[in-house]
N, C-alpha and C positions, 0 to 999 in steps of 0.2 A: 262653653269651651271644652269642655268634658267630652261631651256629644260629637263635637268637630274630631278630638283624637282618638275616638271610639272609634266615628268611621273612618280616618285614617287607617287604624291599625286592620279594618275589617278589607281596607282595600289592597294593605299591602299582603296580606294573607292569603290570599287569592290572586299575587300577579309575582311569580316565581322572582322577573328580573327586580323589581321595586327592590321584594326583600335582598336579594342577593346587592342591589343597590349600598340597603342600609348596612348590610354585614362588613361590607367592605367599608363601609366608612368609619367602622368602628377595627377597624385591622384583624375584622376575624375572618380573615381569605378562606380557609380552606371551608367556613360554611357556605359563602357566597359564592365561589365556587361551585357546590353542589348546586346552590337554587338557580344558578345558570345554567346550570346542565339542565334542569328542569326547563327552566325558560326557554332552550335550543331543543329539545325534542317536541318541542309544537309550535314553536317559529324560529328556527333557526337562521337570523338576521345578524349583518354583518356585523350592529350596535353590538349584537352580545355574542358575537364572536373574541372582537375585542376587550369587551370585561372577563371575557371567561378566562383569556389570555394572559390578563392584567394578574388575577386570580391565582391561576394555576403559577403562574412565572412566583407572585410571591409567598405561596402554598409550597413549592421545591416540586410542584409538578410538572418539571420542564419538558417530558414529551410531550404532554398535554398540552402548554404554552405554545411551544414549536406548534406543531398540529393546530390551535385557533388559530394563530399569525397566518398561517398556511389558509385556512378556510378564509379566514379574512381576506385577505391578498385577491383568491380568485373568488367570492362575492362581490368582492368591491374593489376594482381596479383604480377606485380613484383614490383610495385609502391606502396603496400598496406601500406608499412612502413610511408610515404606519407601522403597517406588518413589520416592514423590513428593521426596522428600531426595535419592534417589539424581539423579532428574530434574533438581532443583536445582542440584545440583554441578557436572552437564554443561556445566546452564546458564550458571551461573560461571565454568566453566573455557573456554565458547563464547566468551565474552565478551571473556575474557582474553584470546584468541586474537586478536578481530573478525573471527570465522567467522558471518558473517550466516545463513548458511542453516543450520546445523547449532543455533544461537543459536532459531530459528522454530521446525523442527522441534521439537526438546525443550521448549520452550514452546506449543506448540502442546498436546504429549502431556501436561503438567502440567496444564495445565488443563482437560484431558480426563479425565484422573483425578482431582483434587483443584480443582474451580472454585472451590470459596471460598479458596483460597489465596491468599495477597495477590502480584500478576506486576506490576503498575503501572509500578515501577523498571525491569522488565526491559522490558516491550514500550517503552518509552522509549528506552530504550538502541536495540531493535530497528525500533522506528520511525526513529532517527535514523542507523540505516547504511545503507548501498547496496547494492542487490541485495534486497531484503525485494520482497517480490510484491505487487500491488496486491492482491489477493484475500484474503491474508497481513494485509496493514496493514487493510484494512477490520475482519477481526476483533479486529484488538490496538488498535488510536487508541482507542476510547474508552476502554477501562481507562487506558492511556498518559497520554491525556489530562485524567482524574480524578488522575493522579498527581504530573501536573507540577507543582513548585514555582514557578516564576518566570511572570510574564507574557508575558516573548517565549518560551519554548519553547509556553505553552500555545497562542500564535499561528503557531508556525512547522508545530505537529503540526496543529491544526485546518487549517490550508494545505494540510498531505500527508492529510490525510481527504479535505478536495473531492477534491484529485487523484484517488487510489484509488478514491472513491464515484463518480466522472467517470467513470473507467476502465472500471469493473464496474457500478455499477446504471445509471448514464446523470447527467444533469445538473439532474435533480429535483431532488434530495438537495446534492449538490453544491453549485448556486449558491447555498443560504442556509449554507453555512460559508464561503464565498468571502467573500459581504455581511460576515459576521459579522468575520473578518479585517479587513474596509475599517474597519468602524465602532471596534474597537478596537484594531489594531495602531498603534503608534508604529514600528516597527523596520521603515524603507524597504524592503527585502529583500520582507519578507512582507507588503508592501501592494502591493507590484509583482506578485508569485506572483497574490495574489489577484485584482489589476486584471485579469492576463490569464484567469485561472478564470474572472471574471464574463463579461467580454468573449465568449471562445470557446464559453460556456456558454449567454450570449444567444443567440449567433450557432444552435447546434445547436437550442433550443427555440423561435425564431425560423422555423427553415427546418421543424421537423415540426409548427408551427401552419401556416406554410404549405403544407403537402403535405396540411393535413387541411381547409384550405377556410377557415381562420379568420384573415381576413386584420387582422381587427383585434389579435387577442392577436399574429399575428405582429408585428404595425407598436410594437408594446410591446417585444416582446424586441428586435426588430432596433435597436427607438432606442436602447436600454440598451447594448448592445454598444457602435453607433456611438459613446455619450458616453462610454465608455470608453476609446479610442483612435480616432478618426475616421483617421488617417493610417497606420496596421497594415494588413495584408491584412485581418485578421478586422474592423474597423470598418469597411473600404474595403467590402466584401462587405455586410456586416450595412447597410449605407447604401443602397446598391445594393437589397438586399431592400425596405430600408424604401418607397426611391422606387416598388419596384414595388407594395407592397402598397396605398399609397397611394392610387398612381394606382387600381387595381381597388377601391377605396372608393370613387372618385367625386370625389378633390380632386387635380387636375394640380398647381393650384400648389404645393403642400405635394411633390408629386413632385419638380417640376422647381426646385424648391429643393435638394433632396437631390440631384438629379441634376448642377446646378450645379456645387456643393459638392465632386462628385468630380471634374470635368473642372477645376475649375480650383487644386488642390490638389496635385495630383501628375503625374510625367512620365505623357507617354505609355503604358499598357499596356491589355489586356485588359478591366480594369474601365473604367477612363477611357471607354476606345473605347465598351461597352456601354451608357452613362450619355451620351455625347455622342450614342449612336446614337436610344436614347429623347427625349432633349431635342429631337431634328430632329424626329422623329416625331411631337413634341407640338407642336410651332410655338410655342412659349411663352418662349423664350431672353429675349425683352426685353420681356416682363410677370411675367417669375417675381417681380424686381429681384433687388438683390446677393446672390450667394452667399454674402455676410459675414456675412447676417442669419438662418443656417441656426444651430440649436440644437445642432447637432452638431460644432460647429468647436473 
């Protein structure tokens, strides 16, 4: 009998996965673990893809985890079912943590593997922590936002979409989820967010109508901005545009209203000075009439 668990012990000494086997079955993961890793660098098989997974998920090695489920998945297409539970737990266990990136990651790979999966809950959770990537949140808001129960989360996420679609594709996309916030958020917060989305958003499609010769679409965006905030940098600018574009229309006074507007609104700076510089230029100060009567106050 001796003899029989002599060579046992000599066989599992010499075969990485065995030991890595026995370690987990005494709950000491993070050695088993390791003798997997051993075992995967001279036959890296799908069997101990998924121990190594099993391992690392309850070691708190969860990129590791993520990462086997993932090898697992594309070794063994018929185990993806598998992977994807495994992926899950990580997911779970990210969460539990509020390990935002490792929380992406593994969500990410679930849904690389398994898209009809229902993630909605999760990218919820993961659109609502800090540190998630703009390029990240563009992929996950919409399921997120098909998930949301309540009407202010579904206003607070469509907020963090403009942002991220701002970010990454530009302000196209962007300002009609910003609009969309104005028209139906109740919850001050996320009608502020939005204000300034719209606002900043005028202002960028505003200044590349202007760069592309189209001073009418620009004199559109730049007013939009402006009624959004006329007293912000971004309204004070977007005003500023407006008066110029204006004027290259062909209507000074509709200018030198706008131009008014900024010189008597706020301290002395930079915009001021350039809006007081045009009004002289224009000789129009005392036929514009009151700067009171500008649409953008």
């Amino acid at each position: 009998m001796a003899v029989v668990w002599l060579c046992a012990g000599c066989a599992a000494a010499g075969d990485p996965e065995r030991q890595g086997d026995q370690a987990y079955g005494q709950a000491r993961y993070a050695e088993a673990l390791k003798r997997y890793r051993g075992a995967l660098a001279g036959n890296p098989d799908p069997r101990v893809w998924a121990k190594a997974g099993a391992a690392a998920l309850h070691s708190g090695e969860l990129r590791e985890a993520a990462e086997s489920y993932l090898k697992l998945a594309g070794d063994d297409p018929t185990r993806v079912l598998e992977a994807a539970e495994g992926l899950e737990a990580v997911v779970l266990t990210a969460e539990r943590q509020r390990n935002a990136e490792v929380l992406g990651e593994a969500l990410a790979g679930l849904q690389a593997i398994a898209p009809g999966r229902p993630t909605g809950r999760y990218a919820v959770l993961l659109a609502q922590q800090a540190g998630t990537g703009s390029a990240e949140l563009v992929a996950l808001l919409p399921g997120a936002i098909a998930a949301a129960t309540d009407a202010n989360t579904v206003d607070s996420l469509l907020a963090s979409y403009g942002r991220a679609l701002e970010q990454t594709a530009g302000c196209g996309q962007a300002i009609l989820l910003y609009r969309s916030v104005l028209r139906r958020a109740e919850d001050a917060r996320a009608r502020l967010g939005a204000h300034s989305g719209v606002a900043d958003c005028s202002l960028a499609l505003g200044e590349r109508a202007r760069g592309a010769g189209n001073d009418e679409e620009a004199a559109l965006w730049f007013a939009e901005a402006a009624r959004m905030d006329s007293t912000s940098a971004t309204g004070r600018l977007a005003l500023l545009g407006y008066g110029d574009a204006r004027l290259r229309q062909g209507d000074p006074i509709a200018a030198a209203l706008a131009f008014q507007a900024l010189v008597a609104a706020a301290e002395p700076d930079s915009i001021a000075a350039a809006a007081a510089a045009r009004l002289q230029s224009l000789d129009l100060s005392s036929s514009a009439g009151d700067s009171s009567s500008s649409d953008f106050r």
